[in-house]
C-alpha positions as CSV (number, residue, x, y, z in Angstrom):
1,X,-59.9,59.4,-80.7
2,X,-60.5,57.7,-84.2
3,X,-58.0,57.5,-86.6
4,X,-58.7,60.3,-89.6
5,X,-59.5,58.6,-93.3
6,X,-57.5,60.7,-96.1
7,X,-59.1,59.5,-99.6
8,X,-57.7,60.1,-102.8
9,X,-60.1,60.0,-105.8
10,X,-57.9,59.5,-108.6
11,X,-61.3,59.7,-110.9
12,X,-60.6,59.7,-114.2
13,X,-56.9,59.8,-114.3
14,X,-53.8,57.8,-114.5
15,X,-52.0,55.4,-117.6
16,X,-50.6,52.2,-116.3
17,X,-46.9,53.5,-115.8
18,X,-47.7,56.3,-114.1
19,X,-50.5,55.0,-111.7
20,X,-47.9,52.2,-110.6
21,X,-45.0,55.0,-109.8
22,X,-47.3,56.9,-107.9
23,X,-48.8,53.8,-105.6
24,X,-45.3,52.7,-105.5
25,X,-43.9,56.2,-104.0
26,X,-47.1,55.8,-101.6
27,X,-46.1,53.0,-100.6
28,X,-43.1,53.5,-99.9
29,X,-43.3,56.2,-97.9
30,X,-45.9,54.3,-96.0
31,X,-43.4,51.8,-95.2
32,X,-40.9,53.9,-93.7
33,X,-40.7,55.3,-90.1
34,X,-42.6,58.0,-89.8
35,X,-46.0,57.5,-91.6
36,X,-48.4,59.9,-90.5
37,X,-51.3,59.3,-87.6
38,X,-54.3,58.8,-90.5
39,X,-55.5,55.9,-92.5
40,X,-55.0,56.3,-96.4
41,X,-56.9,54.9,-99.0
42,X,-56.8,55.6,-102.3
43,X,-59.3,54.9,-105.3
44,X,-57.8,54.2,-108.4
45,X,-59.9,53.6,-112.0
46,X,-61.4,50.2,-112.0
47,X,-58.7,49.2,-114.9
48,X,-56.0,50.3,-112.0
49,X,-57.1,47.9,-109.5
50,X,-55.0,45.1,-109.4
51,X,-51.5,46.3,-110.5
52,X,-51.9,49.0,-107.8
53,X,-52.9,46.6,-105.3
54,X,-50.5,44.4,-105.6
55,X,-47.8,47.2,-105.1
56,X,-49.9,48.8,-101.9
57,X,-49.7,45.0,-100.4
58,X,-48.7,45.2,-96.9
59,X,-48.5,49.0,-96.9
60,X,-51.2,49.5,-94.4
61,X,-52.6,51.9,-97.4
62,X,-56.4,50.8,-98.4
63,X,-57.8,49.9,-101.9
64,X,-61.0,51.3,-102.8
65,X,-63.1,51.8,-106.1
66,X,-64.9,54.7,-107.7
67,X,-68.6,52.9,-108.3
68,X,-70.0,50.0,-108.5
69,X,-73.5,48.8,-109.7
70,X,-76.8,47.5,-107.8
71,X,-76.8,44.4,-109.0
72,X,-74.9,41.2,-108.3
73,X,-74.0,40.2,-111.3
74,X,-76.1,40.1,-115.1
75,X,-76.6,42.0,-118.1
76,X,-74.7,45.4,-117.6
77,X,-72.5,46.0,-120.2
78,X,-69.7,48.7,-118.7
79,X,-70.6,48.5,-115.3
80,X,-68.6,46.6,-112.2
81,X,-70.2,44.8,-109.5
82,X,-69.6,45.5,-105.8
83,X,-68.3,41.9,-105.4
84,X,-65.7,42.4,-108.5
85,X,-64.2,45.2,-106.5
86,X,-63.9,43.4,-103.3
87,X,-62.5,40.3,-105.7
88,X,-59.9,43.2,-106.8
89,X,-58.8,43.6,-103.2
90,X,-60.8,47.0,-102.7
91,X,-62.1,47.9,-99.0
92,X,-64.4,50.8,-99.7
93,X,-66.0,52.4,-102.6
94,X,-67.1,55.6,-103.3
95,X,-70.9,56.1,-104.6
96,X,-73.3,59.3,-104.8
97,X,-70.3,61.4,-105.7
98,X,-71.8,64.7,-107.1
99,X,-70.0,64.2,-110.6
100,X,-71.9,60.8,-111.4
101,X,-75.2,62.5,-109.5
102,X,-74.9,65.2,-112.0
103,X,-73.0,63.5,-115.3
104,X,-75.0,60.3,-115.0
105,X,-78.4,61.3,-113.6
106,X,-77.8,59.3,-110.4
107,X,-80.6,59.5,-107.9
108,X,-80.8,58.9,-103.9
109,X,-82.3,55.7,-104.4
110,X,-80.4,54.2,-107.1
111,X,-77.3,55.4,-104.6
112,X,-78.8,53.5,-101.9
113,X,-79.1,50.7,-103.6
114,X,-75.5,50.7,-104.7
115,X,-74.6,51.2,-101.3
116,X,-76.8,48.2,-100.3
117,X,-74.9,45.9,-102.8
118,X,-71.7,47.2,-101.9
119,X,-72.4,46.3,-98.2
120,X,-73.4,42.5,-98.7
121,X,-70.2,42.1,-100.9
122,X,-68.1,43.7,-97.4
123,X,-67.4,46.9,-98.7
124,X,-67.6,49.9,-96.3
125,X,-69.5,52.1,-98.7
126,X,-68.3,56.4,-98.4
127,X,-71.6,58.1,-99.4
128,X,-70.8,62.1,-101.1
129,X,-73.5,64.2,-100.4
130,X,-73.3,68.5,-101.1
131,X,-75.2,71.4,-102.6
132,X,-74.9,73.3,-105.9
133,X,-74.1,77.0,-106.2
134,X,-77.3,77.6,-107.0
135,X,-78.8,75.5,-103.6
136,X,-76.6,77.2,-101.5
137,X,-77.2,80.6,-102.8
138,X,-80.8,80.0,-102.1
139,X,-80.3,78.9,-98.7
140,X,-81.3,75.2,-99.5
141,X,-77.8,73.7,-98.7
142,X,-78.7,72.0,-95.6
143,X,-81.9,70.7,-96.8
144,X,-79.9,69.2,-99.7
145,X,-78.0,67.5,-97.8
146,X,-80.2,66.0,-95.7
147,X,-82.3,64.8,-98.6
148,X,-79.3,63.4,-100.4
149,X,-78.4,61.6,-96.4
150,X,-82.1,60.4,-96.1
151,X,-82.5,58.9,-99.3
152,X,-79.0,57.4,-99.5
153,X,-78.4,56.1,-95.9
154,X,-79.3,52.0,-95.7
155,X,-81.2,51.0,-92.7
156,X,-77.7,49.8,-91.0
157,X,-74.4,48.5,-91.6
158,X,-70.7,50.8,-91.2
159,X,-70.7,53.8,-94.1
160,X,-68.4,56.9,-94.2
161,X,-69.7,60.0,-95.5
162,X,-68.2,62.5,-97.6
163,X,-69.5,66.0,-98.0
164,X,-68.8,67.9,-100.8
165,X,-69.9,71.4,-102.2
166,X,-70.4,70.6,-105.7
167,X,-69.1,74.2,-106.2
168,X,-66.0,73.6,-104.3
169,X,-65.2,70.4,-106.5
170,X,-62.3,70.6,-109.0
171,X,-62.7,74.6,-108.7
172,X,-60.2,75.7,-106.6
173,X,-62.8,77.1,-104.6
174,X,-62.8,75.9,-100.9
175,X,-65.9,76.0,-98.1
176,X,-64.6,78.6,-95.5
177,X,-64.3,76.5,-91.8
178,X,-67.4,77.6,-90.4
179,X,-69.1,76.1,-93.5
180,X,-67.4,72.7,-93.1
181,X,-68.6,72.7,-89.3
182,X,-71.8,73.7,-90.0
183,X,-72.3,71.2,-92.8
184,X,-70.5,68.7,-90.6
185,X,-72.5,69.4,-87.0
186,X,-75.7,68.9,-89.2
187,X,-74.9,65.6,-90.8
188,X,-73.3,64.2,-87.3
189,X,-76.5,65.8,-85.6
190,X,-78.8,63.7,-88.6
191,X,-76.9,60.3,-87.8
192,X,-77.4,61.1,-84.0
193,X,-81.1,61.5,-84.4
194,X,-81.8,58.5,-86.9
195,X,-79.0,55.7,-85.5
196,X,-78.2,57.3,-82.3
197,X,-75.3,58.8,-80.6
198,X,-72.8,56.0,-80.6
199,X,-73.6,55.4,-84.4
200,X,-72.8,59.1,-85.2
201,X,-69.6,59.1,-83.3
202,X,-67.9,56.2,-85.0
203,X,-69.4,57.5,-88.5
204,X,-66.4,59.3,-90.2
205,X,-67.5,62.4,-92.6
206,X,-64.7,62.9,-94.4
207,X,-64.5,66.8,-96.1
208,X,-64.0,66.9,-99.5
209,X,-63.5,70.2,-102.8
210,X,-60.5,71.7,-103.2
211,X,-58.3,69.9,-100.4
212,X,-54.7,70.7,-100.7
213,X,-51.7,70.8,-98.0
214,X,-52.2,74.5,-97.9
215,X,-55.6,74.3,-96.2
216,X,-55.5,70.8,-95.3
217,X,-54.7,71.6,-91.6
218,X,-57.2,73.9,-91.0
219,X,-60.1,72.0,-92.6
220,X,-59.2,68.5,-91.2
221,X,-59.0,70.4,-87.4
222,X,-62.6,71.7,-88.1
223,X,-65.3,69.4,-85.0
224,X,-66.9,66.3,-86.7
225,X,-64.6,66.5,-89.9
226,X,-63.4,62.5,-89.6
227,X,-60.7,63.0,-93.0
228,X,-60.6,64.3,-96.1
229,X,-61.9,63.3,-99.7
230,X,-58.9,64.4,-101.9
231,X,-59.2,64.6,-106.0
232,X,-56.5,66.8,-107.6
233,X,-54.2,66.5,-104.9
234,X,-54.2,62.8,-104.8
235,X,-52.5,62.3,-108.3
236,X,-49.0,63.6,-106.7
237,X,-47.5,61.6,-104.1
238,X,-46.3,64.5,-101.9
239,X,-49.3,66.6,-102.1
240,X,-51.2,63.7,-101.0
241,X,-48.6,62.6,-98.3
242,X,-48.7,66.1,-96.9
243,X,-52.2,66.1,-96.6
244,X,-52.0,63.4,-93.9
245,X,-49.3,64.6,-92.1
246,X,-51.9,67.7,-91.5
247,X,-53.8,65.1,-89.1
248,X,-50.7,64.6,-86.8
């Protein structure tokens, strides 16, 4: 059985001094004897990159970044490159989330591409897909996210997927189980049908909107939920660390 990914998307968060303490109390703990049965990885802001990679080094605890343009390289004043984050030491990188969908204007396709790039420069790319209030009050929540899958899926290559109820993000407001395994059987039952069983079985969907250690156990034992994309709970070291002692 796969190992579960927990994800911490630090997003906009975290000075120099205390980014450090917290990837060095990770760390730490990840070094020690009884580090829980799940992969960690954690996603720092691009200006984080380095310092906290250099103190995750050897922790077993994964690098990844928040974005990253389409193109190579060229004339994109503010943006980062997918082969500037792997240069940073990052393994995966987080595109589609629903908060530069919505902030930013992002669409499928520009996604895709993104997720194109960050797959010729080795990242594994973790695709968010997830309804509005308003989509899923109208019943459209599982055409949304099929959509959003479609249109942001490359035609191969390793990706993890994160589904995430915009109205459950940053809320407190958490899908109930038999939402996550509804949302989760369909995209797993998509990926079967497009890439084929196999494919869909070694593609983690993580679960992500208002994770937290009190619920973490619950959501992360739901079928088809691979881990957990954590935001909040990812800035303190224990919340986080509980979280993925919830897989054991």
């Amino acid at each position: 059985m796969a190992r579960k990914l927990i994800a911490g998307n630090w997003k906009m968060n975290g000075l120099l001094a205390g980014a450090t303490a917290l990837a060095g109390e990770l760390a730490a703990r990840a070094k020690g004897p009884q580090a829980p049965a799940c992969d960690f990885l954690v996603c720092p802001p691009a200006q984080l990159l380095f310092p906290v990679a250099e103190l995750l080094e050897d922790s077993g605890i994964a690098l990844g970044a928040q974005d990253c343009h389409w193109a190579q390289s060229g004339a994109h004043t503010g943006d980062i490159s997918a082969a500037m984050l792997a240069d940073a030491g990052c393994s995966h990188v987080i595109l589609g989330h629903s908060e530069r969908r919505g902030d930013h204007g992002e669409s499928s396709a520009q996604v895709k591409a993104k997720v194109e790039a960050a797959q010729l420069a080795g990242l594994i790319p973790i695709i968010c897909v997830g309804e509005t209030a308003e989509e899923r009050k109208a019943g459209q929540a599982l055409q949304v996210i099929e959509a959003q899958l479609r249109e942001s899926l490359p035609e191969a290559g390793d990706v993890v997927i994160a589904y995430e109820p915009v109205w459950a993000i940053g809320t407190g407001l958490t899908a109930t189980p038999g939402d996550v395994a509804e949302a989760h059987a369909h995209i797993h039952g998509l990926l079967a049908a497009w890439h084929g069983g196999a494919a869909a079985d070694a593609t983690a969907i993580l679960y992500g909107g208002s994770v937290k250690p009190e619920n973490a156990g619950e959501l992360l034992a739901v079928d088809h939920v691979g881990g957990a994309l954590v935001g909040g709970a990812s800035l303190k070291a224990l919340d986080f660390w509980a979280i993925g002692e919830a897989c054991s």
